[in-house]
N, C-alpha and C positions, 0 to 999 in steps of 0.2 A: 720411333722410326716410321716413318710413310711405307705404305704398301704401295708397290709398283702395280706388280701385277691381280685385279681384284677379282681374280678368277681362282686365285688358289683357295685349296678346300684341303681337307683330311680324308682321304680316300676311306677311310677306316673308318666314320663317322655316315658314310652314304648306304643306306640299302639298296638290296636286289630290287628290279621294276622287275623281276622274272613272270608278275603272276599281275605287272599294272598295264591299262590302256589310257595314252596320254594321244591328246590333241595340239597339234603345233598348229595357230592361224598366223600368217606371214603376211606385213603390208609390202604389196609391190611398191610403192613407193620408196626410192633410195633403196633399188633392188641390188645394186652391188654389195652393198651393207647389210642390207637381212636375208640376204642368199648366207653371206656367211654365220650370221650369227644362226641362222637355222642349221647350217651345217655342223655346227660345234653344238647345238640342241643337242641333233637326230646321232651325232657321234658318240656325246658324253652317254644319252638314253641306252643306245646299245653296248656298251663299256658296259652300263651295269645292268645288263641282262635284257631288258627289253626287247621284245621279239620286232621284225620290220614288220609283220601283222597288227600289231597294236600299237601302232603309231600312224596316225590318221593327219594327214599335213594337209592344208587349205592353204590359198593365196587370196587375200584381199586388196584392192585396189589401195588404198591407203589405210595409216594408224589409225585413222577415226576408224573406221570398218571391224578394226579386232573386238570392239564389244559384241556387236553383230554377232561376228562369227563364233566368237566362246560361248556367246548365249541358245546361237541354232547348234552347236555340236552337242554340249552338254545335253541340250530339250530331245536332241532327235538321236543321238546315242548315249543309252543310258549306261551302256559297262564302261564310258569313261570315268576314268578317275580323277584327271584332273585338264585345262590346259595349257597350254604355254601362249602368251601375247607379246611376239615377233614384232619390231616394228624401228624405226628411223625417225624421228622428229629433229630439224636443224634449224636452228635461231634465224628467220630471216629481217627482213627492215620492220615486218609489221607484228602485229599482237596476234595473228594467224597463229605461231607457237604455243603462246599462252594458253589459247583457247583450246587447241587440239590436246594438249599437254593435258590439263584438267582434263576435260572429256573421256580421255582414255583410261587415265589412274580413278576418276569416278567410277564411270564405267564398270572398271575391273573386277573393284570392290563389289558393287552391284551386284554384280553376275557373280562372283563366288557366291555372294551371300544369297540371293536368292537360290543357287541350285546345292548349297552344301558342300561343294566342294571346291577344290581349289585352284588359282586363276593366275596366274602367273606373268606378274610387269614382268616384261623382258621389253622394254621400250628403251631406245636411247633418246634422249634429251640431249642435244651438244648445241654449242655455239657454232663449230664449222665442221664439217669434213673431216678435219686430222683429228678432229677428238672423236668421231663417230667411227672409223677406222682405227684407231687407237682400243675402241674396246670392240669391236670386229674381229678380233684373231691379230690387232695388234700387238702396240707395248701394254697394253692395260688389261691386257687377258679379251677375254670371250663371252659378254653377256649372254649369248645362247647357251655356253656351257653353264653359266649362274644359273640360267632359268632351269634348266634340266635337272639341277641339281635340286635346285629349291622344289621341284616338282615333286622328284623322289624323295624327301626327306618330308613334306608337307601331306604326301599317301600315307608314307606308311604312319605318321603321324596321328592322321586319322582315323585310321584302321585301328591302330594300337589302342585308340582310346574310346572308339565303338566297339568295341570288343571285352571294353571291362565291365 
């Protein structure tokens, strides 16, 4: 059976963020679109406990920019624990997608691995509009809510296993 909606989770499978500090960087770029999926972020974060104090929201000009920005939060606030990369990418005539597409998901990678922790695609990739709004708080769920999720389950993750 096809999963509709790619937002659904097991609530009962997510930990408390009561005691995490997470970083949302958001590209203005196809800002109707990562306004929302920031909204379904900073929503899902506070659902399971995250204080509005330790949630630290940036706007960058576009998706290329979210490496940037993961990379100065994590350097210049050290009690983050992880962040979320917000962003809009949509297929146009030229390889401008291809290129930015890579860069990002390199990027991401990068920056987790150099600061240890964890770095969160939340980037959409779509061919038009309707699918980039489709997973905006459309039919196909809330990639801001995946990333939030993936945030807090990727903490306490690590915690759990710096701690054996």
């Amino acid at each position: 059976m096809k999963k509709t909606n790619l937002s659904d989770y097991d609530p009962s499978l997510v930990p408390s963020g009561k005691e995490f500090r997470i970083g949302i960087a958001v590209a203005e770029w196809n800002r109707e679109i990562t306004d929302a999926l920031a909204d379904g972020a900073i929503e899902t974060l506070r659902k399971y406990d995250v204080t509005e104090d330790n949630i630290l929201l940036v706007h960058v000009p576009g998706s290329f920019e979210l490496t940037t920005a993961a990379d100065l939060m994590l350097r210049n606030d050290a009690k983050l624990d992880a962040v979320i990369c917000i962003g809009c990418v949509i297929q146009g005539e030229t390889r401008h997608f291809d290129f930015i597409c890579e860069a990002v998901s390199q990027g991401i990678t990068n920056v987790a691995l150099k600061h240890e922790k964890p770095v969160i695609f939340s980037l959409l990739t779509t061919n038009n509009s309707e699918q980039a709004f489709d997973r905006a708080g459309g039919k196909h769920g809330n990639k801001g809510v995946e990333g939030a999720i993936t945030a807090l389950k990727m903490i306490a993750l690590q915690k759990q296993l710096e701690n054996k």
